[in-house]
C-alpha positions as CSV (number, residue, x, y, z in Angstrom):
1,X,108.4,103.7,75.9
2,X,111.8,103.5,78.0
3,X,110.2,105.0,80.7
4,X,111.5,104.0,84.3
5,X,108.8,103.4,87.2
6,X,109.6,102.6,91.0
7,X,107.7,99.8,92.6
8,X,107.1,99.7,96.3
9,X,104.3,99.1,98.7
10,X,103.0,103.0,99.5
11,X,104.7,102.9,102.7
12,X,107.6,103.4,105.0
13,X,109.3,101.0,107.2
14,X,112.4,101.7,109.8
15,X,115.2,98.7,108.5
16,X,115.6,97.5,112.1
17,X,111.5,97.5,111.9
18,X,111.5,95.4,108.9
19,X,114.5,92.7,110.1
20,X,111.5,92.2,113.3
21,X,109.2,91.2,110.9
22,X,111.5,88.7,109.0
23,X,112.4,87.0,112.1
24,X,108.9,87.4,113.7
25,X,107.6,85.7,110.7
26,X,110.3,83.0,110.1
27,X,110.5,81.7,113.8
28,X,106.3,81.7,113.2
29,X,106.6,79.6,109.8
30,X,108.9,76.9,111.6
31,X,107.0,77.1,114.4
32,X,108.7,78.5,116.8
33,X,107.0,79.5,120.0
34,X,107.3,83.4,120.8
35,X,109.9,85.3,119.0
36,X,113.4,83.2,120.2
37,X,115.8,84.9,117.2
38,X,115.3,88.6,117.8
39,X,118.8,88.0,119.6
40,X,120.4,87.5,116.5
41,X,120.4,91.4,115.9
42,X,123.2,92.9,116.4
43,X,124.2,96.7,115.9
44,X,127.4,97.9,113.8
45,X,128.3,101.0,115.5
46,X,129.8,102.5,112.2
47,X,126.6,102.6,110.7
48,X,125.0,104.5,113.5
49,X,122.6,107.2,111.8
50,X,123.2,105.3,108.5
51,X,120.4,103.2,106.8
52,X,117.4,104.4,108.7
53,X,115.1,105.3,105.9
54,X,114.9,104.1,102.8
55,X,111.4,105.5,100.3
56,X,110.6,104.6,96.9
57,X,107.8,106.7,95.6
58,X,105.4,105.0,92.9
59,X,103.1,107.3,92.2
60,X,103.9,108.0,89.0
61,X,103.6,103.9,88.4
62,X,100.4,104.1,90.1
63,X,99.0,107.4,88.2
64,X,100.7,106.3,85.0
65,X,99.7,102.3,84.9
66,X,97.0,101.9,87.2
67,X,99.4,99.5,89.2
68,X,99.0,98.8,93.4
69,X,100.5,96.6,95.2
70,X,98.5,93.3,95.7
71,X,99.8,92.7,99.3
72,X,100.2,94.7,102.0
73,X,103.9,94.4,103.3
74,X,103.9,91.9,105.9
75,X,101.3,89.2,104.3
76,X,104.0,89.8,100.9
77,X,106.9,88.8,103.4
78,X,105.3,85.5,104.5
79,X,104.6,84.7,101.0
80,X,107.8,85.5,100.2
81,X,109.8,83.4,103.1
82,X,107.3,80.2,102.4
83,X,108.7,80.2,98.6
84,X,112.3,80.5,99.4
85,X,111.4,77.8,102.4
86,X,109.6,75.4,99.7
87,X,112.8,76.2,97.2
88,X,115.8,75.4,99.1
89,X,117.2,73.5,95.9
90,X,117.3,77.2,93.8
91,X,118.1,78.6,97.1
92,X,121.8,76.4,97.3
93,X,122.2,77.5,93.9
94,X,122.1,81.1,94.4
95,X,123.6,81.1,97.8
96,X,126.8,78.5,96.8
97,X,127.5,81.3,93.9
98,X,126.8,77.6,91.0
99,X,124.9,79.6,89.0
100,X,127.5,81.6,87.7
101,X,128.8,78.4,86.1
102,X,125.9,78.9,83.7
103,X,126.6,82.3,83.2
104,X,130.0,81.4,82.2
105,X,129.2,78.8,80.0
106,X,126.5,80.7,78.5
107,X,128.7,84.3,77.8
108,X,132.3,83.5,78.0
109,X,132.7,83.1,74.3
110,X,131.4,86.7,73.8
């Protein structure tokens, strides 16, 4: 009880790695031929050395819980993209900052 368990997918991706598959993916989903947005990455040169690797460790949510991950990484992402690409309406929602509104409504007179 109270015990806290990382989650993640049993391996290791580079960020710039994991920004190719997003776009790869995307531009595939909407149909775009080849791969036309990999020039929307750009590089922030304070950041150089920064951000490279980033490992969660689940073993102990494994060993402890029996739990793996039911996709591998790049079939999850594509699941992933198609919902928020089906769900543009909760998408606004989040992304225009409204549901704080409810948040406000909900807690403010706490």
């Amino acid at each position: 009880m109270g015990d806290t368990y990382n989650i993640g997918g049993f391996n290791e991706w580079k960020n710039i790695d994991i920004i190719k598959v997003l776009i790869k993916t995307v531009d595939k989903i909407l149909g775009r031929e080849g791969t036309p947005d990999m020039d929307l990455i750009t590089y922030v040169t304070d950041r150089a050395g920064h951000d490279l690797r980033y490992a969660i460790d689940s073993s102990k949510l494994q060993k402890e819980l029996g739990w793996e991950p039911e996709y591998q990484f790049e079939e999850g992402i594509e699941k992933t993209i198609e919902w928020y690409l089906a769900n543009k309406d909760w998408m606004e929602n989040v992304t225009s900052g409204d549901y704080q509104k409810y948040y406000e409504q909900m807690y403010s007179n706490r």
